[in-house]
N, C-alpha and C positions, 0 to 999 in steps of 0.2 A: 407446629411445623418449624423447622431448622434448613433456614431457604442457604443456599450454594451458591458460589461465584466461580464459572468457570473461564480459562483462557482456548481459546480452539483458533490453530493455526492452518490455514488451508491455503490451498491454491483456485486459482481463477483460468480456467483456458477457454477455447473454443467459443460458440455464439455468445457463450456467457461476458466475454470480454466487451459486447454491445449493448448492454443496458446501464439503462443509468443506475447511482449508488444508491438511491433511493428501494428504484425496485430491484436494486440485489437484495434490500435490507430484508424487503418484503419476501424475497425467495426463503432465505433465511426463516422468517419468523412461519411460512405456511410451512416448512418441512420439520420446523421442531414441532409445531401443530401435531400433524399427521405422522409424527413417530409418536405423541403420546407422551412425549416428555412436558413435568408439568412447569414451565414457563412462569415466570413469577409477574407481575405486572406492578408498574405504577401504582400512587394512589391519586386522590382527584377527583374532578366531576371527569376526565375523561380520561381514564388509566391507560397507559401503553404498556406493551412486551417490552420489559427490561433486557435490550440488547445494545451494544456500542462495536462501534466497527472503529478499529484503530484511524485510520486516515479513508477519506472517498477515492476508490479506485478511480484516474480517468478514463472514461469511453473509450474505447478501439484500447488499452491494456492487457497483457495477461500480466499473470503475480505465479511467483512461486510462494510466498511465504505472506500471507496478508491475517490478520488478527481479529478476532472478533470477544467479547466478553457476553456472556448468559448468565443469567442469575433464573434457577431454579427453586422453587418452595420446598423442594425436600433432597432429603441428600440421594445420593448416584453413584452408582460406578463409573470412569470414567469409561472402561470395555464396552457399559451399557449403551452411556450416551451415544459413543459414537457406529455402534453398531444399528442403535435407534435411527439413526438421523445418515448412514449410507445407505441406508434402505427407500426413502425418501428426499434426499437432496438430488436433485437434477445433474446429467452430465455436464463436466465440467468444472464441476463446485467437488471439491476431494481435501476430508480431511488430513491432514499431514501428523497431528501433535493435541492432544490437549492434558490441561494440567488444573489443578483446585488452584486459587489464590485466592488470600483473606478480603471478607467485606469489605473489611474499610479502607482497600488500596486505593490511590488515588485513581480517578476516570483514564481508561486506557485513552481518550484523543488527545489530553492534556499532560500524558508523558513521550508524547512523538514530538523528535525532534530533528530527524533525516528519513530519507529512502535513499537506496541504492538501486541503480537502474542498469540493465542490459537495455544499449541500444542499436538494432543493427540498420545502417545504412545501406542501400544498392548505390553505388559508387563508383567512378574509374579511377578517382585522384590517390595517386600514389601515397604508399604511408608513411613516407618517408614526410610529405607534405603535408599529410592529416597530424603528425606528430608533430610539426612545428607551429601548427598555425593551434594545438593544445597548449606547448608552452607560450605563445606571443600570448593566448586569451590568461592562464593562468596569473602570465609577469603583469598582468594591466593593474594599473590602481582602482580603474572604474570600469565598466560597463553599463554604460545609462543606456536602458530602453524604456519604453512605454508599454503598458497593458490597464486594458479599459480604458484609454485616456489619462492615465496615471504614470508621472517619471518615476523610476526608482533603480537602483544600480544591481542590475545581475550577481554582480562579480562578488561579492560575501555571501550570496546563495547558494556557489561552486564550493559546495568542501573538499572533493577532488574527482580528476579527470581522468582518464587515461581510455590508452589506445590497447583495447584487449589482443584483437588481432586482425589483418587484413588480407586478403584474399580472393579470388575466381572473383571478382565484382563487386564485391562488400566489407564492410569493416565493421566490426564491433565495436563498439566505444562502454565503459563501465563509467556511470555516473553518481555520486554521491553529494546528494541534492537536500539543501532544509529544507526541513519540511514542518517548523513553526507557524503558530497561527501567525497569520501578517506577514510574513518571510518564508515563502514557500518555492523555491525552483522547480522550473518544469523541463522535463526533456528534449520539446522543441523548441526550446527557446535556447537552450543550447546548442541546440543544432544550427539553428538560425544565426546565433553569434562564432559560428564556426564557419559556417556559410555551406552547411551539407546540408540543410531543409528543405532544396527542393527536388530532392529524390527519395524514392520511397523507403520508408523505416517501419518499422514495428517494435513497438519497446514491451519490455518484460521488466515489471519492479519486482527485484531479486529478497528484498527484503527492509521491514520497519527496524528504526533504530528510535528506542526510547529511553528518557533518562533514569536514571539510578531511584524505584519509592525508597521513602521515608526509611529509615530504622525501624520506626514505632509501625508501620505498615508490614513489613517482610512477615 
Protein backbone atom coordinates (compact mmCIF):
# COMPACT_ATOMS: atom_id res chain seq x y z
CA UNK A 1 0.00 0.00 0.00
CA UNK A 2 1.24 3.72 -0.86
CA UNK A 3 -0.67 5.63 2.03
CA UNK A 4 -1.64 9.68 1.07
CA UNK A 5 -1.36 12.86 2.94
CA UNK A 6 -4.04 15.08 2.25
CA UNK A 7 -4.69 19.16 3.14
CA UNK A 8 -8.76 19.75 2.96
CA UNK A 9 -9.80 23.25 3.69
CA UNK A 10 -13.37 23.71 4.87
CA UNK A 11 -15.67 25.94 6.60
CA UNK A 12 -17.62 25.60 9.88
CA UNK A 13 -21.22 27.29 10.16
CA UNK A 14 -24.50 26.79 11.73
CA UNK A 15 -25.09 24.27 15.04
CA UNK A 16 -21.94 23.02 13.99
CA UNK A 17 -20.23 26.26 15.47
CA UNK A 18 -21.37 24.49 19.16
CA UNK A 19 -19.55 21.58 19.75
CA UNK A 20 -16.65 21.11 21.07
CA UNK A 21 -13.17 20.52 18.86
CA UNK A 22 -12.90 17.26 20.12
CA UNK A 23 -16.21 16.09 18.86
CA UNK A 24 -15.74 18.12 15.57
CA UNK A 25 -12.71 15.73 15.37
CA UNK A 26 -14.92 12.93 15.81
CA UNK A 27 -17.70 14.29 13.08
CA UNK A 28 -14.77 14.16 10.79
CA UNK A 29 -13.39 10.82 11.37
CA UNK A 30 -17.33 8.97 11.42
CA UNK A 31 -17.93 10.65 7.83
CA UNK A 32 -14.59 9.55 6.21
CA UNK A 33 -15.81 6.17 7.76
CA UNK A 34 -19.07 6.11 6.13
CA UNK A 35 -17.84 7.52 2.76
CA UNK A 36 -15.48 4.39 2.56
CA UNK A 37 -12.45 6.13 2.16
CA UNK A 38 -9.64 4.00 3.71
CA UNK A 39 -8.33 6.15 6.73
CA UNK A 40 -4.85 5.16 7.68
CA UNK A 41 -4.37 4.69 11.48
CA UNK A 42 -1.78 4.94 14.06
CA UNK A 43 0.43 2.18 15.23
CA UNK A 44 0.43 1.01 19.01
CA UNK A 45 -1.51 -1.11 21.55
CA UNK A 46 -4.26 1.57 20.68
CA UNK A 47 -4.07 2.86 17.02
CA UNK A 48 -5.92 6.19 16.17
CA UNK A 49 -7.39 7.77 12.64
CA UNK A 50 -4.42 9.72 11.46
CA UNK A 51 -6.24 13.18 11.35
CA UNK A 52 -4.84 16.90 12.60
CA UNK A 53 -6.88 19.68 12.71
CA UNK A 54 -4.83 22.88 12.23
CA UNK A 55 -5.70 25.04 15.31
CA UNK A 56 -9.15 24.03 17.82
CA UNK A 57 -12.00 26.10 16.68
CA UNK A 58 -13.54 28.00 19.76
CA UNK A 59 -17.21 27.17 20.80
CA UNK A 60 -20.04 29.68 19.49
CA UNK A 61 -17.23 30.28 16.05
CA UNK A 62 -17.93 30.02 12.66
CA UNK A 63 -14.61 29.75 10.06
CA UNK A 64 -14.47 30.31 6.59
CA UNK A 65 -11.32 28.64 5.98
CA UNK A 66 -10.19 26.06 8.76
CA UNK A 67 -7.55 23.09 7.83
CA UNK A 68 -7.49 19.71 8.42
CA UNK A 69 -4.72 16.94 7.40
CA UNK A 70 -5.84 12.97 6.48
CA UNK A 71 -3.49 10.38 5.70
CA UNK A 72 -5.05 7.68 3.61
CA UNK A 73 -3.51 4.00 2.88
CA UNK A 74 -3.86 4.13 -0.60
CA UNK A 75 -3.78 6.67 -3.17
CA UNK A 76 -7.15 8.93 -4.36
CA UNK A 77 -8.36 11.22 -6.46
CA UNK A 78 -8.77 14.32 -4.99
CA UNK A 79 -12.59 14.73 -7.05
CA UNK A 80 -13.02 11.26 -5.30
CA UNK A 81 -12.34 12.27 -1.78
CA UNK A 82 -14.33 14.95 -1.73
CA UNK A 83 -17.12 13.86 -3.47
CA UNK A 84 -16.90 10.63 -1.00
CA UNK A 85 -17.08 12.69 2.08
CA UNK A 86 -20.20 15.56 0.84
CA UNK A 87 -22.14 12.82 0.63
CA UNK A 88 -21.68 12.10 4.39
CA UNK A 89 -20.41 15.16 6.27
CA UNK A 90 -23.16 16.74 8.13
CA UNK A 91 -24.71 20.50 7.34
CA UNK A 92 -22.56 22.95 8.04
CA UNK A 93 -19.23 21.17 7.64
CA UNK A 94 -18.50 22.29 3.50
CA UNK A 95 -15.43 21.35 1.81
CA UNK A 96 -13.97 24.50 0.27
CA UNK A 97 -10.17 23.12 -1.28
CA UNK A 98 -8.10 20.02 -0.98
CA UNK A 99 -4.67 19.35 -2.19
CA UNK A 100 -1.75 16.09 -1.97
CA UNK A 101 1.16 17.21 0.26
CA UNK A 102 4.34 15.16 0.89
CA UNK A 103 4.62 12.67 4.03
CA UNK A 104 7.17 14.09 5.55
CA UNK A 105 5.85 17.88 5.97
CA UNK A 106 6.03 19.11 9.16
CA UNK A 107 2.57 18.45 11.55
CA UNK A 108 -0.07 20.97 10.23
CA UNK A 109 -0.58 22.37 14.42
CA UNK A 110 2.99 23.10 14.63
CA UNK A 111 3.26 25.29 11.54
CA UNK A 112 0.29 27.76 12.93
CA UNK A 113 1.31 30.79 13.65
CA UNK A 114 -1.75 33.55 13.52
CA UNK A 115 -5.68 33.50 12.66
CA UNK A 116 -7.47 36.30 11.31
CA UNK A 117 -10.75 37.02 12.79
CA UNK A 118 -14.01 38.90 11.56
CA UNK A 119 -15.64 40.31 14.67
CA UNK A 120 -18.81 41.91 14.61
CA UNK A 121 -20.08 43.83 17.52
CA UNK A 122 -24.05 45.28 18.26
CA UNK A 123 -22.94 48.76 19.26
CA UNK A 124 -23.95 52.54 19.47
CA UNK A 125 -20.34 54.02 20.03
CA UNK A 126 -19.43 55.98 17.22
CA UNK A 127 -16.56 55.07 14.85
CA UNK A 128 -15.07 57.66 14.78
CA UNK A 129 -14.61 56.46 18.76
CA UNK A 130 -14.03 52.65 18.11
CA UNK A 131 -11.12 54.05 15.88
CA UNK A 132 -9.36 55.72 18.48
CA UNK A 133 -9.65 53.83 21.36
CA UNK A 134 -7.80 50.90 18.25
CA UNK A 135 -5.01 53.32 17.84
CA UNK A 136 -4.66 54.27 22.01
CA UNK A 137 -4.78 50.06 22.36
CA UNK A 138 -2.22 49.51 19.30
CA UNK A 139 0.38 52.67 20.62
CA UNK A 140 0.34 50.91 24.28
CA UNK A 141 3.74 49.17 25.16
CA UNK A 142 1.76 46.54 27.36
CA UNK A 143 -1.42 45.27 27.89
CA UNK A 144 -1.17 43.13 31.06
CA UNK A 145 -4.23 41.00 31.79
CA UNK A 146 -4.87 37.83 33.38
CA UNK A 147 -6.37 34.30 32.13
CA UNK A 148 -6.73 31.39 34.36
CA UNK A 149 -5.04 33.18 37.05
CA UNK A 150 -2.05 33.87 34.97
CA UNK A 151 -0.46 37.63 34.07
CA UNK A 152 0.63 37.99 30.68
CA UNK A 153 0.68 41.04 28.18
CA UNK A 154 -1.95 41.07 25.32
CA UNK A 155 -0.45 43.47 23.45
CA UNK A 156 2.38 41.37 21.22
CA UNK A 157 -0.64 38.96 20.63
CA UNK A 158 -2.29 42.05 18.56
CA UNK A 159 -0.51 41.55 15.22
CA UNK A 160 -3.17 43.91 13.86
CA UNK A 161 -6.46 45.69 14.33
CA UNK A 162 -8.54 47.44 12.42
CA UNK A 163 -11.96 48.86 12.08
CA UNK A 164 -13.63 47.16 8.84
CA UNK A 165 -16.70 49.09 8.95
CA UNK A 166 -19.45 50.66 11.13
CA UNK A 167 -22.97 51.09 10.79
CA UNK A 168 -27.12 50.54 11.59
CA UNK A 169 -25.72 49.49 15.23
CA UNK A 170 -22.64 47.37 14.58
CA UNK A 171 -19.21 47.48 13.66
CA UNK A 172 -16.88 45.07 12.23
CA UNK A 173 -13.52 44.94 13.57
CA UNK A 174 -10.67 42.41 11.51
CA UNK A 175 -8.53 40.82 13.89
CA UNK A 176 -5.12 39.26 13.32
CA UNK A 177 -4.32 37.31 16.41
CA UNK A 178 -1.13 34.67 17.33
CA UNK A 179 -1.95 31.93 17.46
CA UNK A 180 1.36 30.05 18.81
CA UNK A 181 1.48 27.32 21.24
CA UNK A 182 1.84 29.54 24.69
CA UNK A 183 0.93 32.90 22.86
CA UNK A 184 -2.37 32.63 21.46
CA UNK A 185 -4.90 35.82 21.28
CA UNK A 186 -8.47 35.64 21.49
CA UNK A 187 -11.16 37.77 20.17
CA UNK A 188 -12.75 38.61 23.26
CA UNK A 189 -10.20 39.53 24.96
CA UNK A 190 -9.74 42.11 22.52
CA UNK A 191 -12.86 43.14 22.69
CA UNK A 192 -12.75 43.38 26.48
CA UNK A 193 -9.54 45.55 26.13
CA UNK A 194 -11.40 47.77 23.86
CA UNK A 195 -14.03 47.89 26.26
CA UNK A 196 -16.95 46.58 23.33
CA UNK A 197 -17.43 42.98 25.29
CA UNK A 198 -20.39 43.69 26.76
CA UNK A 199 -22.61 43.68 23.80
CA UNK A 200 -23.25 40.90 21.70
CA UNK A 201 -20.62 39.66 19.04
CA UNK A 202 -20.27 36.83 16.90
CA UNK A 203 -16.84 36.06 15.48
CA UNK A 204 -16.01 34.29 12.14
CA UNK A 205 -12.10 33.13 12.03
CA UNK A 206 -11.63 34.20 8.36
CA UNK A 207 -8.52 32.26 8.01
CA UNK A 208 -5.11 30.07 9.46
CA UNK A 209 -1.75 31.63 8.77
CA UNK A 210 1.15 29.09 8.88
CA UNK A 211 4.87 29.38 8.51
CA UNK A 212 6.78 28.69 5.48
CA UNK A 213 7.91 24.00 5.48
CA UNK A 214 11.13 23.14 5.12
CA UNK A 215 12.87 23.22 1.54
CA UNK A 216 13.66 19.55 1.96
CA UNK A 217 9.69 19.14 2.75
CA UNK A 218 7.97 21.25 -0.22
Amino acid sequence: MSETRWRITYSVEGPLRYISHLEQVRVWERAIRRAGLPLAYSGGFTPRPRLQVAAPLPLGFASEAEWLDLWLEQPAEPETIVQALAATLPEGLTIRSIEEIPLGAPSLPSQVVAAEYAVTVETAIPAEEIRGRIEGLLAAEALPRERRGRPYDLRPLILDLRLEKAGAGECVLTMLLSAREGATGRPEEVLDALGLADGFFRVTRRSIHLTAPPASAR
